[in-house]
C-alpha positions, 0 to 999 in steps of 0.5 A: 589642061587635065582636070583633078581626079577626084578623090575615093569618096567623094561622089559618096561624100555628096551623096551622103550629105544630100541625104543629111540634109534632106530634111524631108527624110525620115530622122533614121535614114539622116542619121544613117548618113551622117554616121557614113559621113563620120566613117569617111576619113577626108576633110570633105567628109567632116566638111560636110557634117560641119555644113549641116549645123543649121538643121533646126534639129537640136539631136541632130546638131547633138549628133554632129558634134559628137560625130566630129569630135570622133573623126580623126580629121580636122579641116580647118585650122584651129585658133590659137587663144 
């Protein structure tokens, strides 16, 4: 058994969200990472903005949702009404 190649970013996605979550960071270097983050084309990227929406901040969920909405990537289904 050979195991999966992972993808271009996805050591760099890891990285980025520990930051993001890190909220011993100053505010300047998490929203360093969550830019980065909204930068990376994968559903792993978004994956990992959308993980992040528990933070106490109210700017920074503000940020993750503009952010998301920016992405050209949707990982997970959208619910019909």
């Amino acid at each position: 058994m050979v195991a999966a190649e992972p993808t271009p970013h996805e050591e760099e996605v890891r990285s980025l969200k520990a930051k993001l979550q890190d909220q011993e960071l100053p505010p300047p270097e998490r929203f360093r990472a969550l830019f980065a983050l909204r930068n990376i084309p994968t559903d792993n990227a978004a994956e990992a903005l959308m993980d992040t929406f528990d933070d106490p901040s109210a700017l920074l969920r503000h940020e993750l949702a503009f952010a998301l909405g920016q992405m050209e990537v949707c990982p997970l289904p959208l619910k019909a009404t």
